[in-house]
PDB file of the backbone (N, CA, C, O) and the ligand in Angstrom, with CONECT records:
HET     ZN  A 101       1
ATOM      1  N   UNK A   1      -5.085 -16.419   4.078  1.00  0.00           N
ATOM      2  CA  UNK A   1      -5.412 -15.281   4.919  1.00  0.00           C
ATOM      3  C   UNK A   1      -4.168 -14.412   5.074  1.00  0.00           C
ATOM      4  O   UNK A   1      -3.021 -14.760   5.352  1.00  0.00           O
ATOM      5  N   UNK A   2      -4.732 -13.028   4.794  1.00  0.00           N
ATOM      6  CA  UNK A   2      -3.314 -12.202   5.202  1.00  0.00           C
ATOM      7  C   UNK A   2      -3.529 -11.504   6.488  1.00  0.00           C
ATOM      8  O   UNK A   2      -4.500 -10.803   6.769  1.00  0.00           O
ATOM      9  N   UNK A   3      -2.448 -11.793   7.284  1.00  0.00           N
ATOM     10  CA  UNK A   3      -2.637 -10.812   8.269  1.00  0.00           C
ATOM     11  C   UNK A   3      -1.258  -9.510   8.531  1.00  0.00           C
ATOM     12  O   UNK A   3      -0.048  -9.710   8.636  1.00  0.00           O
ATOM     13  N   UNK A   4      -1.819  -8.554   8.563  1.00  0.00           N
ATOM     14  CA  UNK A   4      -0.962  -7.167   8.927  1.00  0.00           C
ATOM     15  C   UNK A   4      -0.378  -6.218  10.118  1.00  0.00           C
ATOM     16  O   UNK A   4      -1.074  -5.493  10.830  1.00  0.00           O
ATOM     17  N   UNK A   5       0.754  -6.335  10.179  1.00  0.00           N
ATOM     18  CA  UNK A   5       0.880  -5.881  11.742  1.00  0.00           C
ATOM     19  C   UNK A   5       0.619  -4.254  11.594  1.00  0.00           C
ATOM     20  O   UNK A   5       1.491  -3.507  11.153  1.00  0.00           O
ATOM     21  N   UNK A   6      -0.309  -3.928  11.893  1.00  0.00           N
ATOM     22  CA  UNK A   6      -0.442  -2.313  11.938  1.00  0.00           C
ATOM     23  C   UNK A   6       0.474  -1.761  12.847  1.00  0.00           C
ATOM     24  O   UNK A   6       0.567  -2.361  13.918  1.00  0.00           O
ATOM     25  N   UNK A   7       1.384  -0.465  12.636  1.00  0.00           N
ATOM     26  CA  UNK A   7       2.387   0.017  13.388  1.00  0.00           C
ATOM     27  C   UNK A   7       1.580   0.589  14.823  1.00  0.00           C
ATOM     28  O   UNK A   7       2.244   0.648  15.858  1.00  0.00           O
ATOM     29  N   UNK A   8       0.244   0.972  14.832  1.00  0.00           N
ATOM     30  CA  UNK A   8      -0.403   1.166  15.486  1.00  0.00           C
ATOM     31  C   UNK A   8      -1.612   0.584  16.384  1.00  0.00           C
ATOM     32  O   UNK A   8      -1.986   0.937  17.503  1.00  0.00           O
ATOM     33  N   UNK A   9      -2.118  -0.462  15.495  1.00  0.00           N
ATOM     34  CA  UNK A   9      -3.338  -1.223  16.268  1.00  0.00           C
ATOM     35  C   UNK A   9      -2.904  -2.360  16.865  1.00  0.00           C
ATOM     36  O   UNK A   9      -3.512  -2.797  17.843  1.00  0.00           O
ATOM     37  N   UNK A  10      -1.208  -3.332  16.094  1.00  0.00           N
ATOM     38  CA  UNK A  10      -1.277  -4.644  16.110  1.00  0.00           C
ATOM     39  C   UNK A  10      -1.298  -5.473  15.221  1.00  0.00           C
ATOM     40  O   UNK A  10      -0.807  -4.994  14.199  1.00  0.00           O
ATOM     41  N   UNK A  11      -1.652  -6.573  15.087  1.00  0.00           N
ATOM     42  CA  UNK A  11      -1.477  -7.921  14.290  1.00  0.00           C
ATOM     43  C   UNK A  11      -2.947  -7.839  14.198  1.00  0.00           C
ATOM     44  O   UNK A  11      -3.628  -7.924  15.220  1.00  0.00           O
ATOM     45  N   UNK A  12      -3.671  -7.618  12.600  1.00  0.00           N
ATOM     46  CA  UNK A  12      -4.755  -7.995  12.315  1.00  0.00           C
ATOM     47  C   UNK A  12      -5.018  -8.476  10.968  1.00  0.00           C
ATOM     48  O   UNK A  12      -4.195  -8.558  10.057  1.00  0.00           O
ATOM     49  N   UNK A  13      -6.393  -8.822  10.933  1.00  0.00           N
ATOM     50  CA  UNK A  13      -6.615  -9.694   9.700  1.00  0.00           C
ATOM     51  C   UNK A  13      -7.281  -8.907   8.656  1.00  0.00           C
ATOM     52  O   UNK A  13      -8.004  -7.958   8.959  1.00  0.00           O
ATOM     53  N   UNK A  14      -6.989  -9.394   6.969  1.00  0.00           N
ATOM     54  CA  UNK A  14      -6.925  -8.407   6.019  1.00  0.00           C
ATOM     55  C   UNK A  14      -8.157  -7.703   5.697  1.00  0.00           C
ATOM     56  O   UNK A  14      -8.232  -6.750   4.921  1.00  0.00           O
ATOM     57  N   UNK A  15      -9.418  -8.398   6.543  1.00  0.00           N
ATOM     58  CA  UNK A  15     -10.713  -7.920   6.266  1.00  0.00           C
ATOM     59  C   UNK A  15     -10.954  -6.579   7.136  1.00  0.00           C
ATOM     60  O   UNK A  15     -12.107  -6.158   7.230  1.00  0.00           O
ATOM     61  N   UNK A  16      -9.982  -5.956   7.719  1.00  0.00           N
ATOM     62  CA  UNK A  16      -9.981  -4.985   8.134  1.00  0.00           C
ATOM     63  C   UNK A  16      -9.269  -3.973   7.849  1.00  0.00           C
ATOM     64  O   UNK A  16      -8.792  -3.182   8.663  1.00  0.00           O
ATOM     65  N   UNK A  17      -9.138  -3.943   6.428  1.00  0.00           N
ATOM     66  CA  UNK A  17      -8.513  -3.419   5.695  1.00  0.00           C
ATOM     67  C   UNK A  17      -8.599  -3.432   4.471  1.00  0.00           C
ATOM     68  O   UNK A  17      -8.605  -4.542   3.939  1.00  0.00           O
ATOM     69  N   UNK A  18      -8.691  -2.258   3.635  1.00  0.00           N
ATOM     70  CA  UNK A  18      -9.032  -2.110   2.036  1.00  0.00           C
ATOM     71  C   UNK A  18      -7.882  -2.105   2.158  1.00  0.00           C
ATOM     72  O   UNK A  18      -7.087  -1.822   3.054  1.00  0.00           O
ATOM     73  N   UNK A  19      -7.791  -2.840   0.037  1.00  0.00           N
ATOM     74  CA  UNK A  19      -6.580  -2.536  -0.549  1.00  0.00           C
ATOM     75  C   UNK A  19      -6.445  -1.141  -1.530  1.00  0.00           C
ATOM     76  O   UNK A  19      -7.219  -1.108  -2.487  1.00  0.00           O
ATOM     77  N   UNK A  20      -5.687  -0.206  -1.385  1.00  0.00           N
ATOM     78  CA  UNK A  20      -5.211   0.784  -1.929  1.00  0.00           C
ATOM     79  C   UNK A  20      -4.877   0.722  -3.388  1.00  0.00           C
ATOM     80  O   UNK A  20      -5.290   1.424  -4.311  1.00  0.00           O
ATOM     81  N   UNK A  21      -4.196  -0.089  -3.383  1.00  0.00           N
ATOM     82  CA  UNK A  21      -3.843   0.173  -5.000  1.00  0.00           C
ATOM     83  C   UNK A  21      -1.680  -0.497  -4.985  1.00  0.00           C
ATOM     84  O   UNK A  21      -1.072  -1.187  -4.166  1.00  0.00           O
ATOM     85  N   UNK A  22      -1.236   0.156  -6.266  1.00  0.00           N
ATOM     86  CA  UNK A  22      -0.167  -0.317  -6.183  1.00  0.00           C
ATOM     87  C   UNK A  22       1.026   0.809  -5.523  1.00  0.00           C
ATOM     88  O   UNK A  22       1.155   1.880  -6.116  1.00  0.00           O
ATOM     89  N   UNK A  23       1.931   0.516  -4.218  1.00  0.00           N
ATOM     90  CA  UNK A  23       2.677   1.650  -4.058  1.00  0.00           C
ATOM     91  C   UNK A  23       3.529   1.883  -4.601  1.00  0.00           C
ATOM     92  O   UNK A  23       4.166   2.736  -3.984  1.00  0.00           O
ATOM     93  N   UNK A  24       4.100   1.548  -5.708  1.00  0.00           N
ATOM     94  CA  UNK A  24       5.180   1.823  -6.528  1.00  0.00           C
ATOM     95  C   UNK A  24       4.975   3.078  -7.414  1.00  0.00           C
ATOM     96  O   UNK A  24       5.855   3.795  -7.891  1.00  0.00           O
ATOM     97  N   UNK A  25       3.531   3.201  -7.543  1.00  0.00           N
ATOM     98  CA  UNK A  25       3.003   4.547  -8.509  1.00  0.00           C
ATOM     99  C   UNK A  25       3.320   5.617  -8.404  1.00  0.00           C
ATOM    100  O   UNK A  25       2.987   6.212  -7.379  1.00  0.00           O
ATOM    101  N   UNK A  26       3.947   6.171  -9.232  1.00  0.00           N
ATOM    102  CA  UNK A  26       4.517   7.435  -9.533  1.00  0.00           C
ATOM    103  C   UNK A  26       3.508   8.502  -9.892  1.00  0.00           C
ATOM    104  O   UNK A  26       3.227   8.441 -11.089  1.00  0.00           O
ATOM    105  N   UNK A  27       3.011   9.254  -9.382  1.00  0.00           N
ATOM    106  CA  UNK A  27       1.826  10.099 -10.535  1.00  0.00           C
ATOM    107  C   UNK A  27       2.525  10.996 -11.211  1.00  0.00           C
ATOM    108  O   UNK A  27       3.696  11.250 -10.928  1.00  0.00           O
ATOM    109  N   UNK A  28       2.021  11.438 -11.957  1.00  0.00           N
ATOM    110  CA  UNK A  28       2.682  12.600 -12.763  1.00  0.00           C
ATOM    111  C   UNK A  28       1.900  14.174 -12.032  1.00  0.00           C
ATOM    112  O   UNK A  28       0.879  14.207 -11.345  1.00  0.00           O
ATOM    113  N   UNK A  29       2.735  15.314 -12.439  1.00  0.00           N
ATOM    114  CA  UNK A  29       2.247  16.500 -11.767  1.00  0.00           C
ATOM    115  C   UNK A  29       1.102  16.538 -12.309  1.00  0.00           C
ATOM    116  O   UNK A  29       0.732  15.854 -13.263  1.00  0.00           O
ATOM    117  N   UNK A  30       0.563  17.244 -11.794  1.00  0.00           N
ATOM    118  CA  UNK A  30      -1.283  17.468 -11.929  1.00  0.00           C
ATOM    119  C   UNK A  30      -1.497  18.459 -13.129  1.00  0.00           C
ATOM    120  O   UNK A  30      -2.713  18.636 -13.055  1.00  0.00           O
ATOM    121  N   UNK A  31      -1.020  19.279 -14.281  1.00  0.00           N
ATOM    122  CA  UNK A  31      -1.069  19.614 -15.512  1.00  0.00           C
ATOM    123  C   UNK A  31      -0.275  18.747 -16.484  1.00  0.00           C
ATOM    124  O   UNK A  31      -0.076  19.038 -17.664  1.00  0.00           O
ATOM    125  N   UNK A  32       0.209  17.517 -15.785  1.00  0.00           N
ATOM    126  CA  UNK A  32       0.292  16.602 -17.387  1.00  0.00           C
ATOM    127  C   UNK A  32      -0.599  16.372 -17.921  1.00  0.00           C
ATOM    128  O   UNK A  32      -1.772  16.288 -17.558  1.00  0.00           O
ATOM    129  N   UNK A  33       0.097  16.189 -19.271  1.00  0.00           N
ATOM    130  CA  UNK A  33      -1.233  15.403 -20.476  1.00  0.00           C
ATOM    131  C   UNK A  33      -2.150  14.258 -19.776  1.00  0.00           C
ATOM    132  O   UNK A  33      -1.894  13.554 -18.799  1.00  0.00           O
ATOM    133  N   UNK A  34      -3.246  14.306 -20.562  1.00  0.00           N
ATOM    134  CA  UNK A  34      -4.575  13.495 -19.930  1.00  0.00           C
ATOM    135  C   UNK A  34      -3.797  12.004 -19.869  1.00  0.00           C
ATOM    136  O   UNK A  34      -3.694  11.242 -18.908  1.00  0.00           O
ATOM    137  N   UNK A  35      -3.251  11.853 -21.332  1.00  0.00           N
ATOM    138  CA  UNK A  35      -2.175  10.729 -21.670  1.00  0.00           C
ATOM    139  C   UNK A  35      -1.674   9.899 -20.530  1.00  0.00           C
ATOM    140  O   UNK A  35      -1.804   8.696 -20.307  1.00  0.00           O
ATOM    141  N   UNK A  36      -0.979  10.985 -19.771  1.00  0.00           N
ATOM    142  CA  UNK A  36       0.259  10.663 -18.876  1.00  0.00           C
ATOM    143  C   UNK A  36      -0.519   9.983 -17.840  1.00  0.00           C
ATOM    144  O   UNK A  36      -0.071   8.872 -17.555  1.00  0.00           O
ATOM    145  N   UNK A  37      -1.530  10.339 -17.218  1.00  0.00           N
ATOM    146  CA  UNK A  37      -2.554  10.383 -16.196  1.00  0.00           C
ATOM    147  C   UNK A  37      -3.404   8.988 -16.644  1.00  0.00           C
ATOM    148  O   UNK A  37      -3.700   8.045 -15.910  1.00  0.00           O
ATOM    149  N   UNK A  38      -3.670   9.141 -17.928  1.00  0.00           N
ATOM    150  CA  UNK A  38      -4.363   7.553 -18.238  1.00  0.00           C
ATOM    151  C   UNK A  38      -3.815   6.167 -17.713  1.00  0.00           C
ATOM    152  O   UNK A  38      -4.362   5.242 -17.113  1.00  0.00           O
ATOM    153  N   UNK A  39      -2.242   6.422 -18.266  1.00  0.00           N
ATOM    154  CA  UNK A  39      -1.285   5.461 -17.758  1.00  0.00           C
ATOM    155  C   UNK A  39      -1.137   5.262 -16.678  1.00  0.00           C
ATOM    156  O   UNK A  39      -1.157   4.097 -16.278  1.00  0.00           O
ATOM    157  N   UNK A  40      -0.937   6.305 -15.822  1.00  0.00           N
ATOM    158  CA  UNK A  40      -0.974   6.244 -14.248  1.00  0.00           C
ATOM    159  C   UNK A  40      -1.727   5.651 -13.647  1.00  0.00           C
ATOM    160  O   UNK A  40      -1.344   4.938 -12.720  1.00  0.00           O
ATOM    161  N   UNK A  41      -3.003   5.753 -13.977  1.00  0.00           N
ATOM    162  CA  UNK A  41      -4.140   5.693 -12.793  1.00  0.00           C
ATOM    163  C   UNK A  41      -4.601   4.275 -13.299  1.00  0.00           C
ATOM    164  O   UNK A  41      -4.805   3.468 -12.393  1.00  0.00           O
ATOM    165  N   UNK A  42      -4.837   3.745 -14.819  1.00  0.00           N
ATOM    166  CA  UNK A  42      -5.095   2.691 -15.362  1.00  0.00           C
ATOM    167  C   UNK A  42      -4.084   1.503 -15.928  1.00  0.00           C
ATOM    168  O   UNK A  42      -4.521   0.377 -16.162  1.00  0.00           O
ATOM    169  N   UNK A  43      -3.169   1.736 -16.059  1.00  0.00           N
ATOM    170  CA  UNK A  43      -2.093   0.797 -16.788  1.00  0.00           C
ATOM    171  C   UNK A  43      -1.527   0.045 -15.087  1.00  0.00           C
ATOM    172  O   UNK A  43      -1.382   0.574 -13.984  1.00  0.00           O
ATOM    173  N   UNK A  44      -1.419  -0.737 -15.352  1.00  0.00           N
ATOM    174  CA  UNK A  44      -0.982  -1.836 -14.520  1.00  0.00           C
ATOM    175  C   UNK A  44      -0.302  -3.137 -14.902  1.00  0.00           C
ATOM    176  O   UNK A  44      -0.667  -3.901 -15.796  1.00  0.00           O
ATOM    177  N   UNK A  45       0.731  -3.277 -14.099  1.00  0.00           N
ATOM    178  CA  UNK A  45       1.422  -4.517 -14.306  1.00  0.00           C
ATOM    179  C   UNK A  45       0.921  -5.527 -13.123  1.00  0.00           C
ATOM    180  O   UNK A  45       0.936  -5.275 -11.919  1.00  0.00           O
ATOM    181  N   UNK A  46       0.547  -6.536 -13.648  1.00  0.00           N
ATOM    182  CA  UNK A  46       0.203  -7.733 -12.585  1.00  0.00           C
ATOM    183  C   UNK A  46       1.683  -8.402 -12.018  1.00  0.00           C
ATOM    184  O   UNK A  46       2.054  -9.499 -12.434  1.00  0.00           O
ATOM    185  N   UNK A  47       2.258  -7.837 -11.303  1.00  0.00           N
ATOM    186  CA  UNK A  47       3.952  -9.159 -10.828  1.00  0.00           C
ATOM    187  C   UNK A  47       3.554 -10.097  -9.934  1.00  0.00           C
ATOM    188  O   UNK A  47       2.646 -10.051  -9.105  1.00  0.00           O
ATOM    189  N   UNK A  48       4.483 -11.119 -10.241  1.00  0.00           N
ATOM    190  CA  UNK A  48       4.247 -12.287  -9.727  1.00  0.00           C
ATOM    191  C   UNK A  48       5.406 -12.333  -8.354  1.00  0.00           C
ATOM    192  O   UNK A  48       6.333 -12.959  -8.865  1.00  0.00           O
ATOM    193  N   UNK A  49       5.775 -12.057  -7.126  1.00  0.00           N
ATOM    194  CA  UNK A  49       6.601 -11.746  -6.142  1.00  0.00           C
ATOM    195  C   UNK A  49       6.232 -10.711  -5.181  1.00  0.00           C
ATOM    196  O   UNK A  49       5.158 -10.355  -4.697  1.00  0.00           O
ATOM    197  N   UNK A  50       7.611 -10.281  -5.032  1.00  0.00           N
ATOM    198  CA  UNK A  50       7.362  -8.675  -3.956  1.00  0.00           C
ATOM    199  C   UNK A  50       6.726  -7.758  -4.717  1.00  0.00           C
ATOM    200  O   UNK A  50       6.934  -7.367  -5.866  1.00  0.00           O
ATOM    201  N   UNK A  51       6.012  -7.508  -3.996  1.00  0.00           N
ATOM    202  CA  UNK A  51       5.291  -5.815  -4.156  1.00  0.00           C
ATOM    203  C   UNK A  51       5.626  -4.989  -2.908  1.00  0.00           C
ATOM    204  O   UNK A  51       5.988  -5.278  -1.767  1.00  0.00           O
ATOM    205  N   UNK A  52       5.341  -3.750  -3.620  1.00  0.00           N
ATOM    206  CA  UNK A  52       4.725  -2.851  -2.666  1.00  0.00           C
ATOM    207  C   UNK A  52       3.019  -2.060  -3.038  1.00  0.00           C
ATOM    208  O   UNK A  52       2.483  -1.462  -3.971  1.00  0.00           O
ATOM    209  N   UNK A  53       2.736  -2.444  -1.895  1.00  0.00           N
ATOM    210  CA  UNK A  53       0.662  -1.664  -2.127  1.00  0.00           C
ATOM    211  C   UNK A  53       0.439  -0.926  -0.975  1.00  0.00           C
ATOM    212  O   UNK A  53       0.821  -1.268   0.144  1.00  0.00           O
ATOM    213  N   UNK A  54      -0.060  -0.110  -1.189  1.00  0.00           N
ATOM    214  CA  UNK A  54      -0.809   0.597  -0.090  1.00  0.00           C
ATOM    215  C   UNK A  54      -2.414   0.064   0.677  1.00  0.00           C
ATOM    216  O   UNK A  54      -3.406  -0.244   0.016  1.00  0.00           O
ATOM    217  N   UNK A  55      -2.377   0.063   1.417  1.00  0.00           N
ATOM    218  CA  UNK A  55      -3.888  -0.271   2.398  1.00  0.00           C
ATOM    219  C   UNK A  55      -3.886   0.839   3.298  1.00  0.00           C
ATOM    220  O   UNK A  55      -3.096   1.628   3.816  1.00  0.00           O
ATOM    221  N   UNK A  56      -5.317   0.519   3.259  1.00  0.00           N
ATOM    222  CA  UNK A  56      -6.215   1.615   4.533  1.00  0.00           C
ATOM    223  C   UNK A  56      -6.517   0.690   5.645  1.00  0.00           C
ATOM    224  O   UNK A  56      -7.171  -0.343   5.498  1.00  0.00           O
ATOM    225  N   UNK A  57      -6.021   1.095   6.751  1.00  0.00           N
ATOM    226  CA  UNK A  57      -7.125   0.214   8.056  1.00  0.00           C
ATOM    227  C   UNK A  57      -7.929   1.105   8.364  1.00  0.00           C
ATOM    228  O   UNK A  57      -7.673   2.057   9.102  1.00  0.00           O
ATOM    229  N   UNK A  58      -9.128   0.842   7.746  1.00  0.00           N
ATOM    230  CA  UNK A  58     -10.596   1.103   7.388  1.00  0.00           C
ATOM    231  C   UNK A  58     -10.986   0.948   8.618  1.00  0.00           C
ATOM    232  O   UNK A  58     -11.237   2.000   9.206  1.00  0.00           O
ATOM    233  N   UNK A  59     -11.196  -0.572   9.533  1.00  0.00           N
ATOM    234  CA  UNK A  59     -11.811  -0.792  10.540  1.00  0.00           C
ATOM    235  C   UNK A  59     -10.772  -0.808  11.647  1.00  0.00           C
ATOM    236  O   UNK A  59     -10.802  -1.741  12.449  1.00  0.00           O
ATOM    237  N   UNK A  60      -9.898   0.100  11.754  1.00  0.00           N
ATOM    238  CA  UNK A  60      -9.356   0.243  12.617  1.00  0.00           C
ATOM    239  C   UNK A  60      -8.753   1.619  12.734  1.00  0.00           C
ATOM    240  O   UNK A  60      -9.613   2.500  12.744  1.00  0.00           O
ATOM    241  N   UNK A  61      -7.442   2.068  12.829  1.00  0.00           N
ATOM    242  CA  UNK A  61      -6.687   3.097  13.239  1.00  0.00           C
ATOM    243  C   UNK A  61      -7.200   4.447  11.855  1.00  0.00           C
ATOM    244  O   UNK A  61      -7.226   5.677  11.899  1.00  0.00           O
ATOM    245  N   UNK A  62      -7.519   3.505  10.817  1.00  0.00           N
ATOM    246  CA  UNK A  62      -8.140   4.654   9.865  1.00  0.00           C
ATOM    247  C   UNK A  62      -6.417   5.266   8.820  1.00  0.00           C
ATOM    248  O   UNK A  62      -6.358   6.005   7.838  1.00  0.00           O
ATOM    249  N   UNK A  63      -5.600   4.764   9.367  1.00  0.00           N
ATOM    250  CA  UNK A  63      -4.440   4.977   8.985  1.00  0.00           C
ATOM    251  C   UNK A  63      -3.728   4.124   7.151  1.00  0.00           C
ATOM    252  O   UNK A  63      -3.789   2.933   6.845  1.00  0.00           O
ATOM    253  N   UNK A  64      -3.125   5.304   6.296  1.00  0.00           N
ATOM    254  CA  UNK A  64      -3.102   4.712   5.126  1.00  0.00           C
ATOM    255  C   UNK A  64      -1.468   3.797   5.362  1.00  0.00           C
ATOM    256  O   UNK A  64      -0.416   4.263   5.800  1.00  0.00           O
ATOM    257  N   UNK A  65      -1.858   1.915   4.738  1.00  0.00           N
ATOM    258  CA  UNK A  65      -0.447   1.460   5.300  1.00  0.00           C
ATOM    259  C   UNK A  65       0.500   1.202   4.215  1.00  0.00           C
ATOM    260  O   UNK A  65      -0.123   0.568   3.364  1.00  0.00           O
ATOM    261  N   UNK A  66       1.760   1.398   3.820  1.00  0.00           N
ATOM    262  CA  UNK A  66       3.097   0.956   2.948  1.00  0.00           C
ATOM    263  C   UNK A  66       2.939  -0.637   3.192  1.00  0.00           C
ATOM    264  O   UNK A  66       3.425  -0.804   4.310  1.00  0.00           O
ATOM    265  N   UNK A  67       2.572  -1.688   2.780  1.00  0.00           N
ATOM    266  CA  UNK A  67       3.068  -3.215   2.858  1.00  0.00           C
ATOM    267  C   UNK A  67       3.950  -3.267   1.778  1.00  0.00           C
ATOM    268  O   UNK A  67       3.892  -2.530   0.793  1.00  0.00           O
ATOM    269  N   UNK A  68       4.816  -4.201   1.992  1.00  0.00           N
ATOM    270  CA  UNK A  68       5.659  -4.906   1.201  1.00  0.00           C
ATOM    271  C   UNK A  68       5.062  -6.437   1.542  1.00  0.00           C
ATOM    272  O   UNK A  68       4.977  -7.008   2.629  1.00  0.00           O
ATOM    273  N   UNK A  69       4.658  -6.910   0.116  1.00  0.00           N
ATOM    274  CA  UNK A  69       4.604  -8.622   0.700  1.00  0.00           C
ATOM    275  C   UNK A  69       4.930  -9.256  -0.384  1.00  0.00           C
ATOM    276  O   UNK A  69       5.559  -8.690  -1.278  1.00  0.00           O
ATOM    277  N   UNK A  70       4.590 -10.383  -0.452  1.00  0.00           N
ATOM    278  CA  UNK A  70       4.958 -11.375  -1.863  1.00  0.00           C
ATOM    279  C   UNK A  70       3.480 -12.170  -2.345  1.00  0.00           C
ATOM    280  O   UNK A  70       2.959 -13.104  -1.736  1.00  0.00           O
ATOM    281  N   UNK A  71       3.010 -11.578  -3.507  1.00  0.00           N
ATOM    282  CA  UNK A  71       1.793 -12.142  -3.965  1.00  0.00           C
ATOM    283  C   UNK A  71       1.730 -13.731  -4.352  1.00  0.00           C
ATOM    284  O   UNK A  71       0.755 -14.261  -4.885  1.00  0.00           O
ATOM    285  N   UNK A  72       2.604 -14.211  -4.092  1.00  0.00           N
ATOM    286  CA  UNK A  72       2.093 -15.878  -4.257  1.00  0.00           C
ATOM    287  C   UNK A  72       2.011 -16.179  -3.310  1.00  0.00           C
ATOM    288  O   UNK A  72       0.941 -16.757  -3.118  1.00  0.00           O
ATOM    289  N   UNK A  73       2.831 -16.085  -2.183  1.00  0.00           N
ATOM    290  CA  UNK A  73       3.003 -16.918  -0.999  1.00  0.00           C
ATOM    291  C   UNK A  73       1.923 -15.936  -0.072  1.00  0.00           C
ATOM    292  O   UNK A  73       1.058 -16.644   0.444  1.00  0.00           O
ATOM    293  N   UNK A  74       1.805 -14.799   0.184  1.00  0.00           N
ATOM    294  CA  UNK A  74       1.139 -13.932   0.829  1.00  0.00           C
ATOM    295  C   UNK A  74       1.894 -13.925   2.213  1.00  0.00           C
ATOM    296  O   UNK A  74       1.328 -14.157   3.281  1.00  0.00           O
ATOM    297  N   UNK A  75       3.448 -13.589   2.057  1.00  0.00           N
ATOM    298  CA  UNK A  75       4.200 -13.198   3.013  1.00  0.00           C
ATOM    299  C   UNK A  75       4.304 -11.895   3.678  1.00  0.00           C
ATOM    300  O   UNK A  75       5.009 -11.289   2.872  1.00  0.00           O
ATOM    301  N   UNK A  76       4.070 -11.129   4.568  1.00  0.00           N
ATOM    302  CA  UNK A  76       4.509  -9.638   4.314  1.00  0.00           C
ATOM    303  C   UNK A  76       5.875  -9.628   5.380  1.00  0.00           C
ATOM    304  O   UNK A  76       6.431 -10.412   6.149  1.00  0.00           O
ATOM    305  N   UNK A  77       6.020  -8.307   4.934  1.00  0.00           N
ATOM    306  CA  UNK A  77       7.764  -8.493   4.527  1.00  0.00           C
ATOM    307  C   UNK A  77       7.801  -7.227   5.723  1.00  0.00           C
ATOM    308  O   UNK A  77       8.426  -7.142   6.781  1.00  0.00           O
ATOM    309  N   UNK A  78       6.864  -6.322   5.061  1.00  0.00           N
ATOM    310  CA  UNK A  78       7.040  -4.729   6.432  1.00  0.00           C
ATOM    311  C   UNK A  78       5.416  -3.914   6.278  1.00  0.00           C
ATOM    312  O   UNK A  78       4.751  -3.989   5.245  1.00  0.00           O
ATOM    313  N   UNK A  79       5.042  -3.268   7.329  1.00  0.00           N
ATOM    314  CA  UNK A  79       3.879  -2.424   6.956  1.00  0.00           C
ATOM    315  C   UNK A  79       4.452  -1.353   7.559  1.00  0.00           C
ATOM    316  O   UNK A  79       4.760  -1.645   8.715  1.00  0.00           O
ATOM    317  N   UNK A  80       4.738  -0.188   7.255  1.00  0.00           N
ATOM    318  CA  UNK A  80       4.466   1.043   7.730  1.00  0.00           C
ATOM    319  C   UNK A  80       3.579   2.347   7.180  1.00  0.00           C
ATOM    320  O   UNK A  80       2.838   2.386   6.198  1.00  0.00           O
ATOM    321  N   UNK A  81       3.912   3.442   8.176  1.00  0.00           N
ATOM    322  CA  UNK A  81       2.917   4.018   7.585  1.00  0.00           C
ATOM    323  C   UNK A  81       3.129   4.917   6.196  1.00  0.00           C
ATOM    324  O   UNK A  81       4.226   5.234   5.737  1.00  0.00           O
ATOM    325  N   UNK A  82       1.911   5.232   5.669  1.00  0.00           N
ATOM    326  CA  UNK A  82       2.055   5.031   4.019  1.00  0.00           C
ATOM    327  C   UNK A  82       3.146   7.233   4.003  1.00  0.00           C
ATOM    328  O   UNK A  82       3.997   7.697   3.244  1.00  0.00           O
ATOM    329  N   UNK A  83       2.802   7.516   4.591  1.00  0.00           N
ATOM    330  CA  UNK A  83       3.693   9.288   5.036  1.00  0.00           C
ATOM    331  C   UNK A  83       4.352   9.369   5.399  1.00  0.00           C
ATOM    332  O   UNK A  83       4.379   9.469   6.626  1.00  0.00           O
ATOM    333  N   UNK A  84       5.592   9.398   4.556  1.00  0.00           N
ATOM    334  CA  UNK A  84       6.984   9.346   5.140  1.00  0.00           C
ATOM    335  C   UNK A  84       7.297  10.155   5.980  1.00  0.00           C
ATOM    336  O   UNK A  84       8.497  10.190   6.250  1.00  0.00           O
ATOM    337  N   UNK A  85       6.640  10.832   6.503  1.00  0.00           N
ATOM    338  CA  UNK A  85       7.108  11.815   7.748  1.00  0.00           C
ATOM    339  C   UNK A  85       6.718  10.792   8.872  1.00  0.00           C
ATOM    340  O   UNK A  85       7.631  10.524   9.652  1.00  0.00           O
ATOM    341  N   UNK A  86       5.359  10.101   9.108  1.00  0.00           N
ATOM    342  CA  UNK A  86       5.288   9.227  10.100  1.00  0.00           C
ATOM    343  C   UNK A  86       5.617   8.158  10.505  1.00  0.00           C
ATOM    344  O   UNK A  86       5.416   7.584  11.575  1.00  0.00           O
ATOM    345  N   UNK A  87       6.315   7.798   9.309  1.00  0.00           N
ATOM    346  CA  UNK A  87       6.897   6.411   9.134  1.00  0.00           C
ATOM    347  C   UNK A  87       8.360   7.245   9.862  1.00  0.00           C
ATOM    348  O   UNK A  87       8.450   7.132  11.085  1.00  0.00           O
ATOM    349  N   UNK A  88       9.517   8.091   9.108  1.00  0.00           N
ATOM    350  CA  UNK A  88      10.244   8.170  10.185  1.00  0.00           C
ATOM    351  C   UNK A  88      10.327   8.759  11.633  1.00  0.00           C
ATOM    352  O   UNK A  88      11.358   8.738  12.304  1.00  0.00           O
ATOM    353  N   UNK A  89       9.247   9.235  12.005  1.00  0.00           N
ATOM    354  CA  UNK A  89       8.866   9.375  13.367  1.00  0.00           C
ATOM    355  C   UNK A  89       8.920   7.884  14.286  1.00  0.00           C
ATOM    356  O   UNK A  89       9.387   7.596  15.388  1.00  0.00           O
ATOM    357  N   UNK A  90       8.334   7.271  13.437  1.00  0.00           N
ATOM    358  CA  UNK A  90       8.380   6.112  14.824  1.00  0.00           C
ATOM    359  C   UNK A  90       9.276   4.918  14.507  1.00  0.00           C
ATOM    360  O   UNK A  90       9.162   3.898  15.186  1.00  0.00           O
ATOM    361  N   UNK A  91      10.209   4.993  13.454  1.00  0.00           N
ATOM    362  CA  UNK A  91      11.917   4.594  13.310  1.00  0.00           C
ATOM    363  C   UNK A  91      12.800   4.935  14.585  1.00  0.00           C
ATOM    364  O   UNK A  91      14.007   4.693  14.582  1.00  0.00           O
TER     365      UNK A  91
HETATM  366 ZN    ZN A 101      -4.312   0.443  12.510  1.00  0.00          ZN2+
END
C-alpha cells in the first residue's frame, strides 16, 4: 500500500489518487517532428529505484502531485505540488 502525504489534504491512501505518468518527461515544443513527440509521450524506461511521477488527487484536493518514491520498496521520499510556482509558495 502506498500512502501520500498531500501538501494539502494530509496522509492518504493511493486509491485516492491516479497515477500521472512519469515526472522526469521532458516534452518537446509543440511544432516538433511527430518523431520527437512519439518518443515523448510513448517510449518509456521501466527503473528499478527512485523515481519521480506525477499523481492527481482525484478524490480529494483535485490537485496535480510531484512524488519522488522508490519503486521496489514503495517508499516516498517527498510529494509536492506538481507547479512550481505552488510548490515554492508553500516552501
Ligand atoms: Zn489533496
Amino acid at each position: 500500500m502506498i500512502r501520500l502525504d498531500c501538501p494539502f489534504c494530509g496522509t492518504r491512501d493511493h486509491a485516492e489518487f491516479a497515477y500521472g505518468g512519469d515526472g522526469s518527461v521532458t516534452y518537446p515544443p509543440l511544432d516538433a517532428p511527430t518523431g520527437a513527440w512519439h518518443d515523448a509521450v510513448f517510449l518509456r524506461d521501466n527503473p528499478k529505484g527512485r523515481v519521480v511521477e506525477t499523481w492527481h488527487h482525484l478524490h480529494g484536493c483535485r490537485m496535480w502531485l510531484r512524488v519522488e518514491r522508490d519503486t521496489v520498496t514503495h517508499e516516498v521520499f517527498s510529494v509536492r505540488p506538481a507547479h512550481p510556482g505552488l510548490a515554492e509558495a508553500l516552501e
